[in-house]
Structures are given as structure tokens and as C-alpha cells.
Phi, psi and omega in degrees: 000118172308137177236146171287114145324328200275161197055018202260359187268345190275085197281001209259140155102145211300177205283304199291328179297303199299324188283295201300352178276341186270024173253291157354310179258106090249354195045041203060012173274059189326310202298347169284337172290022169278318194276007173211006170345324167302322185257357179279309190299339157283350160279315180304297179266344181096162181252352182120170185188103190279017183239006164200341129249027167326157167289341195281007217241302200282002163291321203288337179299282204275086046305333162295335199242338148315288175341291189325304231267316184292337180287284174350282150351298184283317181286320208284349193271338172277350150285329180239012200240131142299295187334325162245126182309125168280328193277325165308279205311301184321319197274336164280311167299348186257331165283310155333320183272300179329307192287316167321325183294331197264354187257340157294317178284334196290318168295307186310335202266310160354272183310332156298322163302310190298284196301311195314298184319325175290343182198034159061015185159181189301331172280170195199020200297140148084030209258277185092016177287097192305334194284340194287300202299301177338284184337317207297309194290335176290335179276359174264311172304309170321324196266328177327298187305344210278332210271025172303292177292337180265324186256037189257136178291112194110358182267102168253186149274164151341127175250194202209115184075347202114326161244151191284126168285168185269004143277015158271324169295285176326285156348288173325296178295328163307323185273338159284320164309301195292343161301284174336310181279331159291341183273353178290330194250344117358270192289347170273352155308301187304338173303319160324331210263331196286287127053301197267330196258331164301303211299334193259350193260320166262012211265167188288147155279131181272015174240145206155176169269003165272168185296332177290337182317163164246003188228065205286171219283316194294321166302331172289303207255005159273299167326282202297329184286309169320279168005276175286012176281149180073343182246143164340091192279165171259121169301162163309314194316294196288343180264334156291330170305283198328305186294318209279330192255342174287312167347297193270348203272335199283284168344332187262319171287336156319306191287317145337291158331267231296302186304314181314302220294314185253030155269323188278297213278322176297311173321315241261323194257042157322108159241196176294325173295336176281341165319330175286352186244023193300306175307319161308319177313284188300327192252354149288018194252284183305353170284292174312338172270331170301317181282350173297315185294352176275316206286341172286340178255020178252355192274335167314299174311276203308337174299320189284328191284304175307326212282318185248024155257160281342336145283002185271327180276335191264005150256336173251009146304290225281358183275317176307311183321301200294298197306324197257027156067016181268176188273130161286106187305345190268357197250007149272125180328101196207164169338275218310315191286341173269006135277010186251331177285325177289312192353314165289346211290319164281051183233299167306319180294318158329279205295337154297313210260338184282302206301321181297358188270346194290321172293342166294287011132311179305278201288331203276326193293326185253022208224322157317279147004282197282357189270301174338310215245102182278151174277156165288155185268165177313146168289343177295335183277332195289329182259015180271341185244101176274004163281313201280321203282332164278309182325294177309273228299321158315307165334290186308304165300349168260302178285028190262161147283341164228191170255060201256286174311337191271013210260327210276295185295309160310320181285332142325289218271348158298347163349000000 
């Protein structure tokens, strides 16, 4: 039996519609789908997706979370260094956080896109779609680099004497809201993609012996031996880590959200009855500052483990793709990845442009200097002339205010 190809490439709308369609041209014969494999296995797993694992998407990853993890670096060392300007690093960190800001929400709405398409809403179950998982892992990953600037201790504005002014103060509290409120509507971007990766990772599986299934396990596993020859499968083992660390990476960024969100509510309702809790305060303040300092050295870690679920998954799409003789989607060039390589770009140009003013700046300083500072004439001409040497002392005596110096100088010259 010949099985008709068309539409099997067409993966949009649920996982159970697509299966009764593909039991409808095969006549419930899985094993026929070898004769159209490009297009089932790539509607089932998927083909790659360059807008969100394109090559140009993954520079923008590890450069958002290089950038992050070295700026981070650099304050806490400006803090314990003269050798580095605190006012520079700050000043890098506050350009680092904007383009992070916009290339994360620019992904977080990507990935919402992403998901839809597949199912017309939030599930996504029982998919085995690599591309879904990719999605997954990339809206956590993104969101990672952001929290650098809210829990770093101590990030203020530039002070003045040592103490902060109060357009400094002011400043300071305008530029910590507006990061809170941007990375809070991030993350609530990102609750779709966690949304969807719960409902599939716990959610009932449709594949199974019961009748309500849309799948039985021996039809599933004839789809995966087509599919999957040749490639590296991702074990259970790797696919319970890949969830357990988007999981815990997402929780941690919630618990960040939920604290800013009822932090932002407490300033806002303040009164004098909290004042009784001033002691309580100060000292969940030294707390609050020990877990920041746990979470700037967990967010690196959790990053290289996201980092390598996601090449772990974008090498073994892509070896299925290659197996089954089709174009890897990821590996074309489009708008979106070439803003995701610049995207960063003015945080270099920042760190170019200070340091040359600093060096200007520099330069100005000794150019100043040098200017200031007259040489004296040799001693040898002054004491060989005792007209010039009375001529100064005279000088020095109209211009003392008393007669100390003139009293001062005569006792010189009786030497």
C-alpha cells in the first residue's frame, strides 16, 4: 500500500488530531510511515527553529550569560579593588541589563509563539517534539542573565563624599523599579512556556493500552525506530536532569519575581506600625544578603546545566534531520539572529567608549599638572649673586606679614 504524503508535514493542532490523521492514511499500519518519514518525523519531533535555535540565537545565549556572569564578577571585585572603577562596572551593568532586558522578553513572546502553533494553546503533551523542549529550555535560560542586576548586593548609584545625595538616592530607587517591573513582566511571560512543560512532563500520557489512549506503546516505539535510527536518543536519565534543572531554574526565578512583587507592596503600604519590626528587619537583611551571594554563584552553574540541555537536544534534532536527508532550519541566517549577535553590542561599545574617556581624562589630568608645577631656578646661580640673594630676602620681607621672616632670613645670612 502506497501511503499518501500530503499534509503529514502539517503538525499545527493537537497531538491526538495528528495521530488520527496519520492512522487514516496509513490504515493503521504505523509501519508505512517509512515512506513518508521526512514529513511525519519532522512534524512529531520537529525540524529545528532558527528564531529560537538558530545559530545566530545561540551567540545571543552565551553572550547574554557570559556578559552576565563576568559583569557580576567585576562589581563584586570593585568592591574589594581600587584598580577597578565601581562607577564603570555599574555603569556596564546597567547596559548589559537593558539589552538582556529586551532580548529576553523578545524570546519569552517567540517562545509563546512557538508553543501555540503546536497545539493551539498550552499543552503540548506526550509530543516527544524536540523543538518544544528546546523552547522550553531557552525561555529559562534567558531569564537567568536578568537576575544579576536585582540580587547583587549593594548596587547602588555613584555617591558623592562616600555618601549617597539625594538625587542619587532618587535615581537609585527609579532605576531598581524600573528593572523589577521589567524583569517581573519577563517572568510572567515565561509562566506559559513553564505552564506547558509541567502539563507534558505531569500530565496524563496518551500513549499507553488504554482505550481512551491515542497511542499504543508498540505503535510509538514503531514511529521511534523509524524516526530514530541512527541517532543518539536522549535517555530517561537526560531527560529527567534537562526537566529537574528547568524546573528548579524557573522556581528560583519565581521566588526572585514573588520577592521584588511583595517588596515593591510593602514600601508602598509602610507605616509606623512596621517600625516595631526594625530589629527583625536588620537582621533578615544579613540573611537576605548571604542568599544573594549563594544565588550569583548558583545562577552560573544552573546556566552551563541549561546550556547543555540545549545543545544536547540541538545535536540530536539535528543528527535526526541529517538522518532523515532533510535542510536543518537552524542553521539559516534570518533578521531575528542577527539582532540576537548585535544585540550586546552596546555594552562593548560602552566599555570602549568610557575607557577611552577615562584615558582622555587621564591624560588631561597630567597635562594640568604639569603645567602647575614651575621649576625653581638653579642654587648655584643665586648664591654666586648676593644683590640677587638680598634682592629675594627683601622680596620675602614686604611680603611676610610680620617680622619673623625678616628676623628668619638675617640669621641666614649671619651663617
Amino acid at each position: 500500500m502506497a501511503l499518501n504524503c500530503t499534509g503529514l508535514d502539517d503538525r499545527q493542532g493537537s497531538f491526538a488530531s495528528y495521530i488520527d490523521k496519520l492512522r487514516n492514511a496509513s490504515d493503521g499500519d504505523f509501519t508505512l510511515a517509512q515512506q513518508c518519514k521526512s514529513q511525519i518525523c519532522t512534524a512529531l519531533w520537529g525540524g529545528g527553529n532558527p528564531d529560537i535555535s538558530g545559530v545566530g540565537m545561540s551567540v545571543g545565549y552565551i553572550c547574554s550569560s557570559i556578559l552576565g556572569a563576568g559583569l557580576a564578577m567585576l562589581y563584586l571585585l570593585s568592591k574589594r579593588s581600587t584598580r577597578i572603577k565601581e562607577t564603570l562596572v555599574l555603569k556596564l551593568l546597567s547596559v548589559f541589563d537593558d539589552c538582556a532586558t529586551f532580548f529576553a522578553f523578545s524570546i519569552q513572546i517567540a517562545c509563546i509563539v512557538v508553543l501555540a502553533r503546536v497545539d493551539y494553546g498550552i499543552t503540548a503533551v506526550s509530543m516527544g517534539d524536540v523543538t518544544v523542549r528546546v523552547t522550553w529550555t531557552v525561555s529559562v535560560l534567558t531569564l537567568l542573565p536578568l537576575m544579576y542586576t536585582l540580587i547583587l548586593p549593594g548596587m547602588t548609584q555613584p555617591q558623592v563624599g562616600g555618601c549617597p545625595t539625594k538625587s542619587a538616592r532618587k535615581a537609585s530607587s527609579s532605576s531598581s523599579n524600573r528593572r523589577d517591573l521589567l524583569f517581573s513582566i519577563c517572568w510572567a511571560c515565561s509562566v506559559y512556556s513553564f505552564m506547558s512543560r509541567m502539563i507534558e512532563s505531569f500530565g496524563k500520557n496518551p500513549i499507553g493500552a488504554d482505550p481512551d489512549d491515542d497511542l499504543t506503546v508498540a505503535e510509538w516505539k514503531t514511529l521511534q525506530d523509524i524516526c530514530l535510527a541512527g541517532t543518539s536518543r536522549i535517555s530517561s536519565a537526560e531527560d529527567r536532569l534537562i526537566n529537574a534543572f528547568g524546573i528548579m531554574a524557573f522556581l528560583i526565578l519565581s521566588g526572585v519575581a514573588m520577592s521584588k512583587i511583595l517588596m515593591a507592596g510593602i514600601r508602598r503600604h509602610y507605616d509606623h506600625k512596621m517600625q516595631q519590626y526594625q530589629g527583625l528587619i536588620s537582621k533578615s537583611r544579613e540573611l537576605v544578603s548571604t542568599l544573594k551571594l549563594v544565588l550569583v554563584a548558583a545562577i552560573p552553574l544552573l546556566s552551563v546545566v541549561l546550556f547543555w540541555s540545549y545543545f544536547r537536544l540541538q545535536s540530536f534534532q539535528a543528527t535526526m534531520i541529517h538522518t532523515l536527508g532533510t535542510q536543518d532550519s537552524d542553521g539559516q541566517w534570518g533578521f531575528g539572529q542577527v539582532v540576537s549577535v548585535v544585540v550586546f553590542l552596546p555594552v562593548l561599545v560602552e566599555a570602549c567608549f568610557s575607557w577611552y574617556e577615562q584615558e582622555k581624562e587621564h591624560t588631561e589630568e597630567l597635562d594640568d599638572l604639569g603645567k602647575s608645577i614651575t621649576m625653581p631656578e638653579p642654587h648655584s646661580r643665586i648664591s654666586n649673586s648676593d644683590d640677587a640673594d638680598d634682592d629675594v630676602s627683601q622680596r620675602i620681607v614686604e611680603m611676610s606679614p610680620s617680622g619673623s621672616t625678616a628676623k628668619i632670613l638675617r640669621n641666614r645670612q649671619t651663617m
